[in-house]
MMTF fields as JSON, N, C-alpha, C and O atoms, coordinates in Angstrom:
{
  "mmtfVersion": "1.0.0",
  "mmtfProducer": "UNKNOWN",
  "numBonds": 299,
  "numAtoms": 300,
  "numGroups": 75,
  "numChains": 1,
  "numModels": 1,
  "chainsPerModel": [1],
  "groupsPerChain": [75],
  "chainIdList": ["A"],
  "bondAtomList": [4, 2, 8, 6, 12, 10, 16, 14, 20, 18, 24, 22, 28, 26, 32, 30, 36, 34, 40, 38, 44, 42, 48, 46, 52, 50, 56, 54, 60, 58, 64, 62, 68, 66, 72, 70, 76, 74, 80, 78, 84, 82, 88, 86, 92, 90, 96, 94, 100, 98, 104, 102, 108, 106, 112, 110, 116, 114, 120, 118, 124, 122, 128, 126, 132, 130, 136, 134, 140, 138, 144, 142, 148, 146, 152, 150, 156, 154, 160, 158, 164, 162, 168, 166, 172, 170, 176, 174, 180, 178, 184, 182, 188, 186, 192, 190, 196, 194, 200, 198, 204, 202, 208, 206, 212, 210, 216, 214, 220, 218, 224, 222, 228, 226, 232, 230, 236, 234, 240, 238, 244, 242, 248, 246, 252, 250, 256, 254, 260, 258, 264, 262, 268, 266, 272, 270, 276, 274, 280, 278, 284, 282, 288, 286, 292, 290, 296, 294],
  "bondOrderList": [1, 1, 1, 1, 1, 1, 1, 1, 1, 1, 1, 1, 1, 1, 1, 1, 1, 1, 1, 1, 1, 1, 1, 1, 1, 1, 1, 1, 1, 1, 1, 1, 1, 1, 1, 1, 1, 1, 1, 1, 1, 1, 1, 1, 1, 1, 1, 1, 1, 1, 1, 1, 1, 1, 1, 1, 1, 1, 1, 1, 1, 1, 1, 1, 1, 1, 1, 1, 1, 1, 1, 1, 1, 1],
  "groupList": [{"groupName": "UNK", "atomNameList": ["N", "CA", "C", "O"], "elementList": ["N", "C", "C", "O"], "formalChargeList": [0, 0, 0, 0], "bondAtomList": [1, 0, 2, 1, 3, 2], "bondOrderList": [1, 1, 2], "singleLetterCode": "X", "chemCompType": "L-PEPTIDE LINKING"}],
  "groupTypeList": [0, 0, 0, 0, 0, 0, 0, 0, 0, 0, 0, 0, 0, 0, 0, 0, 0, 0, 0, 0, 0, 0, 0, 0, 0, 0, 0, 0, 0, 0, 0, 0, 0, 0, 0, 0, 0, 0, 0, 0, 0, 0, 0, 0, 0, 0, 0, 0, 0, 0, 0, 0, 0, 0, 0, 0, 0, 0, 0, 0, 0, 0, 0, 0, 0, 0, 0, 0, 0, 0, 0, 0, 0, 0, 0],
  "groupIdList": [1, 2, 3, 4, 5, 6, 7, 8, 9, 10, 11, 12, 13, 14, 15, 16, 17, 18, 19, 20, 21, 22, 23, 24, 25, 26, 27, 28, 29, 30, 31, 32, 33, 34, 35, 36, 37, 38, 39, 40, 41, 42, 43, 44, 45, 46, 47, 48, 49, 50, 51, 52, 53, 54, 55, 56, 57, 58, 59, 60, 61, 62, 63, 64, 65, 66, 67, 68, 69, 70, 71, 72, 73, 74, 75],
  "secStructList": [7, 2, 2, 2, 2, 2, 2, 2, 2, 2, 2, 2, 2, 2, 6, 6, 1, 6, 6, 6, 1, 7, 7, 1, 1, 1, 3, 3, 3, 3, 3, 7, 7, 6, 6, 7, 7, 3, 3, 7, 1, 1, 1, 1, 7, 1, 6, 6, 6, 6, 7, 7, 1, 7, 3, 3, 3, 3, 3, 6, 6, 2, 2, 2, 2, 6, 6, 7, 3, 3, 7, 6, 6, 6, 7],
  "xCoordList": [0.825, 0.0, 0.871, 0.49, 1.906, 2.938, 3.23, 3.076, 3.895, 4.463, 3.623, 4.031, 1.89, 1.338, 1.04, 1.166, 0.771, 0.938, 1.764, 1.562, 3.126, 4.412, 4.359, 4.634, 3.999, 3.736, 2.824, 3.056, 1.81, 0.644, 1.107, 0.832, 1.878, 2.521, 3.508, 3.657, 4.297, 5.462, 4.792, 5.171, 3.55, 3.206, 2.237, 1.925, 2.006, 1.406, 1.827, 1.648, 2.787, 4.548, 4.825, 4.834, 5.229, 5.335, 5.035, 5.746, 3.269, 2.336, 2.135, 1.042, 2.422, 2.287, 3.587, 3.385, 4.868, 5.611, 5.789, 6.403, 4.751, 4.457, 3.553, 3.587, 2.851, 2.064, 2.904, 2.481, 3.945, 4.642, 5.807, 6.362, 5.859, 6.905, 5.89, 4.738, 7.17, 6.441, 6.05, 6.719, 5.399, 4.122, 4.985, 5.305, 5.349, 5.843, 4.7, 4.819, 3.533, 2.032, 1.79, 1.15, 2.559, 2.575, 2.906, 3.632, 2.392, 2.714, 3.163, 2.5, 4.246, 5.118, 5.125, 4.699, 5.548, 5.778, 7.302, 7.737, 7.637, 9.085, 9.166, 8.114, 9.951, 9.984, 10.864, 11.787, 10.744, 11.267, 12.431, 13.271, 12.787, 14.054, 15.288, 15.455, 16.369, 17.793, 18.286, 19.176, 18.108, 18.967, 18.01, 18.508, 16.753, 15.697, 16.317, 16.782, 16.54, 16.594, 16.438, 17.177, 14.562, 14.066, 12.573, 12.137, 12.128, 10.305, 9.755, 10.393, 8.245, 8.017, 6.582, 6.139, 5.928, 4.766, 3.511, 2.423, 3.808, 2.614, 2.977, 4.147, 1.947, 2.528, 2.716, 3.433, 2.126, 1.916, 3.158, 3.439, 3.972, 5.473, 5.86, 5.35, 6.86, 7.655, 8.713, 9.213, 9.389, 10.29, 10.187, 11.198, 9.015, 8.689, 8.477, 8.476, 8.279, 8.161, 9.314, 9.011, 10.751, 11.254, 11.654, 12.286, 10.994, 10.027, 10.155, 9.019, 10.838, 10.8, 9.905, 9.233, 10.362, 9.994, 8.832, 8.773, 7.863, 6.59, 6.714, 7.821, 5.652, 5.4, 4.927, 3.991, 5.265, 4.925, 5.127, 6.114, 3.18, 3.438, 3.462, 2.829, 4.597, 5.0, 4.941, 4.727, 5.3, 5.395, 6.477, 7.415, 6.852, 7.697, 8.532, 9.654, 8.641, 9.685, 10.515, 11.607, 8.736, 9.876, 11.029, 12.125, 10.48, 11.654, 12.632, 13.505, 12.567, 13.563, 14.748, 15.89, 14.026, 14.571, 15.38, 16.492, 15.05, 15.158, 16.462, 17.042, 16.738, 17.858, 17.387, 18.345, 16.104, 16.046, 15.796, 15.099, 15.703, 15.839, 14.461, 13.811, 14.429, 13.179, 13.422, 14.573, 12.525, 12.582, 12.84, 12.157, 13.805, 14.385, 13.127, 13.295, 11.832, 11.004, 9.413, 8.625, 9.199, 8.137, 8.1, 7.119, 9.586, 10.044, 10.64, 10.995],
  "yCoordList": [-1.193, 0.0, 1.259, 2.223, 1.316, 2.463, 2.711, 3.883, 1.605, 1.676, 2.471, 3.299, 1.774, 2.286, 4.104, 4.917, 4.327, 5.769, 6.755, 7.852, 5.744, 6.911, 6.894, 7.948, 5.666, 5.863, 6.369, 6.535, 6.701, 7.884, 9.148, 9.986, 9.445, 10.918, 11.179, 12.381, 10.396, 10.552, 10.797, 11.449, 9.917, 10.489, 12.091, 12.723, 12.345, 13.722, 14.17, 14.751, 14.15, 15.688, 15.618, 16.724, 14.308, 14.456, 14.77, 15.019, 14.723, 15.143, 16.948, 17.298, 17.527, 18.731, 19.899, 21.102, 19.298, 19.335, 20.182, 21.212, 19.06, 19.355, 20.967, 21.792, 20.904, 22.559, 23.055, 24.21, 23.068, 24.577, 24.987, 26.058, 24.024, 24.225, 25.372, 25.367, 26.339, 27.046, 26.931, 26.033, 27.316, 27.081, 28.141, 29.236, 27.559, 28.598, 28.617, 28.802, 28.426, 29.01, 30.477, 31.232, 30.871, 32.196, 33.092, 32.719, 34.013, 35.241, 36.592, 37.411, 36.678, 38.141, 39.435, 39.199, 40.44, 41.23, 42.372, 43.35, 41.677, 42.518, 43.69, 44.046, 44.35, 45.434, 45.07, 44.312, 45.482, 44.996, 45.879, 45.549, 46.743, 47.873, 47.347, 46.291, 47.717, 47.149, 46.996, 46.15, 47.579, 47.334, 46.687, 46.288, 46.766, 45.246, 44.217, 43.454, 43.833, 42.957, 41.949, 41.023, 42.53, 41.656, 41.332, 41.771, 40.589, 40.792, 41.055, 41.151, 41.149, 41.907, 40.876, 40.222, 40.935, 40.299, 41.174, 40.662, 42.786, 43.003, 44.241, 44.603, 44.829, 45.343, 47.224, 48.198, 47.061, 48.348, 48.593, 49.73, 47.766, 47.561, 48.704, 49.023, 49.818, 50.526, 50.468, 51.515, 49.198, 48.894, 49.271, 49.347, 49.44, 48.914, 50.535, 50.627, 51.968, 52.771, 54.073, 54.995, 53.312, 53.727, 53.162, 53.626, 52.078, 51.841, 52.135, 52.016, 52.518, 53.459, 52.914, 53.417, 51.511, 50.96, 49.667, 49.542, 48.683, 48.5, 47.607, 47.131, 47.357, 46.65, 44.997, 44.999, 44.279, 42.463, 41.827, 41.692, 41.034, 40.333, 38.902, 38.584, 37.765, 36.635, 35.589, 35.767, 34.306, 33.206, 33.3, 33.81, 33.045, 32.936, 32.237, 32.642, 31.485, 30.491, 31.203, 31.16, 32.054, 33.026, 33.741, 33.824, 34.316, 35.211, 34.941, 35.697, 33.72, 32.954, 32.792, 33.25, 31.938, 31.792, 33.409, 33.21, 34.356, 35.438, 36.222, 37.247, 35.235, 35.695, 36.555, 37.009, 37.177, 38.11, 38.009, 37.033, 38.092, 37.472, 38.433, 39.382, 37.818, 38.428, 40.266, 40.586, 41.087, 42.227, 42.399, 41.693, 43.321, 43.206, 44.272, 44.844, 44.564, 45.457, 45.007, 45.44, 44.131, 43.01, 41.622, 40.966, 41.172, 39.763, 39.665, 38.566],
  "zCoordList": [0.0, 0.0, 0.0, -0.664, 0.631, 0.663, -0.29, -0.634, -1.373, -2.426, -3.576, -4.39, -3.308, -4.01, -3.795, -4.71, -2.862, -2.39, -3.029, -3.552, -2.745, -3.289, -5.152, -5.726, -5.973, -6.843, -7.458, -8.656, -7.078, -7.098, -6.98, -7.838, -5.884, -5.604, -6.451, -6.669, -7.053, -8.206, -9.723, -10.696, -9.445, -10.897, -10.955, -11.964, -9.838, -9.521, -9.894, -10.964, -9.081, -9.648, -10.724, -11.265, -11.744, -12.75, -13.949, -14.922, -13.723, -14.447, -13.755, -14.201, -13.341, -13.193, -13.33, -13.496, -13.229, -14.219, -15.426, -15.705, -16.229, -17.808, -18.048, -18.962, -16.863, -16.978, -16.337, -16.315, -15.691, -15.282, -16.663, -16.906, -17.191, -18.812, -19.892, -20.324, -19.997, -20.662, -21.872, -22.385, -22.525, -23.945, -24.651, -24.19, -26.004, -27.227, -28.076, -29.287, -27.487, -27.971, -27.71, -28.443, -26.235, -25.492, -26.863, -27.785, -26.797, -27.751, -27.282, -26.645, -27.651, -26.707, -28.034, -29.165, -27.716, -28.66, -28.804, -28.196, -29.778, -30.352, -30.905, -31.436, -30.967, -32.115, -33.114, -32.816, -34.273, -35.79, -35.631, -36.468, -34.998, -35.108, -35.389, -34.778, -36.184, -35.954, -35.05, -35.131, -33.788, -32.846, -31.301, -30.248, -31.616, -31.046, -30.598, -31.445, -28.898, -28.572, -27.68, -27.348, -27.108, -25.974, -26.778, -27.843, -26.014, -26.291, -24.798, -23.75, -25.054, -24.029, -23.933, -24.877, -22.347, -22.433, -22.867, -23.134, -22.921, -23.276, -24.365, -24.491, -25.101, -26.142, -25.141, -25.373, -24.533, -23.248, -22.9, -22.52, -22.946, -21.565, -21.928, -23.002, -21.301, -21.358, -21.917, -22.328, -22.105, -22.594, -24.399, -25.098, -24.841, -26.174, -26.739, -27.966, -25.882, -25.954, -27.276, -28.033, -26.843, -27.809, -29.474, -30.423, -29.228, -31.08, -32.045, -32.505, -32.895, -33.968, -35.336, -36.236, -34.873, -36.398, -35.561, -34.337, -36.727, -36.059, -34.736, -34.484, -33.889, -33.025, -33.662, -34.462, -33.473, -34.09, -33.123, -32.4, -33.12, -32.133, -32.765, -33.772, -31.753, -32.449, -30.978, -29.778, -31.974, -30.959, -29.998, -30.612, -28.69, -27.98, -28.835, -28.529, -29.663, -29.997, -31.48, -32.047, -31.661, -32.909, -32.599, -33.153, -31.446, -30.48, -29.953, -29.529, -29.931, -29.398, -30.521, -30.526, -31.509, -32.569, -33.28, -33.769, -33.313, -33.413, -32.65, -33.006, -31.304, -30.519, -29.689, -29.062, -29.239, -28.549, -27.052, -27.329, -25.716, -24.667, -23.978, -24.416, -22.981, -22.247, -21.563, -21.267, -21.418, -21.397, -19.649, -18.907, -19.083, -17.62, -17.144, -16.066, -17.938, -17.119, -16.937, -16.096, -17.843, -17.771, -17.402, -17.051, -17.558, -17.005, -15.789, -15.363]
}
């Protein structure tokens, strides 16, 4: 019965786990600028204010892919 217990509780954790991994479904927003290089969680952030060129919002994984790292004023 113990055994069974602890293997119940191992697969808990493990199955919950999988929802704290983040989703490259999430959609952040970059700026297209040459010298652009965070995304941001919302298109509002402050960070995104000096902008010049458009606002695009993309997949986390585009951004990723993209090289750009998370923003030090929304993240």
């Amino acid at each position: 019965m113990k055994t069974l217990l602890i293997s119940f509780a191992l697969l808990l954790f493990t199955s919950s786990l999988n929802v704290v991994q983040e989703s490259n479904d999430t959609y952040v927003y970059i700026c297209t600028g040459k010298y652009a290089y965070s995304y941001h969680s919302t298109k509002n952030c402050s960070g995104l204010n000096n902008c010049s060129a458009e606002i695009k919002k993309v997949t986390l994984s585009q951004a990723k892919e993209k090289g750009r790292k998370p923003c030090q004023k929304c993240y």
